[in-house]
N, C-alpha and C positions, 0 to 999 in steps of 0.2 A: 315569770314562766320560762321554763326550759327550751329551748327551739332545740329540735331534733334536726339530726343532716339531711341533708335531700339527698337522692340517689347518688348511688361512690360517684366523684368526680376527681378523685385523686390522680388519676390518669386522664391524660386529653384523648385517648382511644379507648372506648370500651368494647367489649367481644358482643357478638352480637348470636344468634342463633347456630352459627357453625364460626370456625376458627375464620375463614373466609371474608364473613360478612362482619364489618365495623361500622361505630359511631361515634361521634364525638359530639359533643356539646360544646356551642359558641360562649361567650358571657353570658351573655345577654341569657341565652337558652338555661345557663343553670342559675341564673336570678329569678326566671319565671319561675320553673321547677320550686326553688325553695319558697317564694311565696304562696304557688300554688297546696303547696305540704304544710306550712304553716297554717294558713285559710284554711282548709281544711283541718286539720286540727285542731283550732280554736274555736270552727262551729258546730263542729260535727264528732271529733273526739278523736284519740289513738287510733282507735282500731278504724275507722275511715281512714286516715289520714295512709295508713299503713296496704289497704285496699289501694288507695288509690295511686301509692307508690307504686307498686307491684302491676298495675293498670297500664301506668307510664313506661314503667322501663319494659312488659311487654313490648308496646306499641312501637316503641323506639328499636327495638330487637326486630319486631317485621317489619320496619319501613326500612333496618338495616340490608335485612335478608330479600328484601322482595321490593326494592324501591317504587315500580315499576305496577307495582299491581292493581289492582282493578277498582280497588278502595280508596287510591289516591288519588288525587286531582293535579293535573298539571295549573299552576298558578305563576306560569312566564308573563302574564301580563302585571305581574305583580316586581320581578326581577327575573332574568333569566336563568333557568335553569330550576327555579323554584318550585317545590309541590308541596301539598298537606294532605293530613292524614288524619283524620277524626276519632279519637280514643273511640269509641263508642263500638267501632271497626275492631276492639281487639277485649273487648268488655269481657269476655269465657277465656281469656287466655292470660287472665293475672297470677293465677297461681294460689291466690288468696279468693274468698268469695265476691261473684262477681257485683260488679259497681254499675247502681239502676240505671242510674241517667248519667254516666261522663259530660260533661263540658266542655273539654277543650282540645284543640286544634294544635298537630305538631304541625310547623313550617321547616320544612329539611330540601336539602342539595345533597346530589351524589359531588363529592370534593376529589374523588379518585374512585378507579373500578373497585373496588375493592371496599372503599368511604363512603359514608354518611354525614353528611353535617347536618343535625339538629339547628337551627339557624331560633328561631323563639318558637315558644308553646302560650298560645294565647288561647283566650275565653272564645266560643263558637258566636258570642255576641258583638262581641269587637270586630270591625270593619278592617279586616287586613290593609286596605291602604292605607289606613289613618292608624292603626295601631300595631303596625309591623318594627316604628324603627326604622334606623340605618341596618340595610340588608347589604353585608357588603358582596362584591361577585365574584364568581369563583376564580 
């Protein structure tokens, strides 16, 4: 079977909602991504798989643009500076038709005013302290 790419990751900075507002993806962050693209397209099909592309890279475009907002949780008890972000939070704004139930959890830092660090995007069932990883500090 064919694996499809996950979200462009060819640049370490992607644009986010205005020229302004950046993101970037850690390792780790676009290993989650491509599995979670895979999974989903293995159980559920292309056209999921392509939903819930366009799901993510919304969500990652307003935690670029809006780190700060009301949807987010500060998770400093997790490592400093740390917050997530619940797809679920950005479900009408994929572009593609919207996705019933999102699953998973971005963990991101602002890495500069201006930056976003995607740090990993995990399942909303996974115990962020036990399934975060080496988070390294900014």
């Amino acid at each position: 079977m064919q694996t499809s790419t996950p979200i462009s990751t060819a640049s370490p900075r992607h644009l986010a909602i205005n020229s302004m507002a950046r993101y970037r993806l850690s390792a780790l962050a676009k290993t989650d991504i491509a599995s979670i693209l895979r999974t989903s397209e293995e159980r559920w099909g292309q056209s999921t798989r392509t939903r819930y592309q366009a799901l993510l890279a919304a969500a990652m475009r307003r935690v670029a643009s809006r780190p700060q907002d009301g949807a987010t949780v500060d998770r400093s008890d997790l490592s400093p500076g740390l917050r997530s972000f619940h797809l679920r939070h950005s479900r009408d704004h994929g572009g593609e038709a919207a996705v019933a139930n999102p699953v998973h959890v971005i963990f991101y830092r602002k890495a500069q005013s201006n930056l976003v660090e995607i740090v990993r995007v995990r399942h909303e069932r996974m115990e962020p302290s036990r399934h975060l990883g080496p988070v390294v500090e900014p």
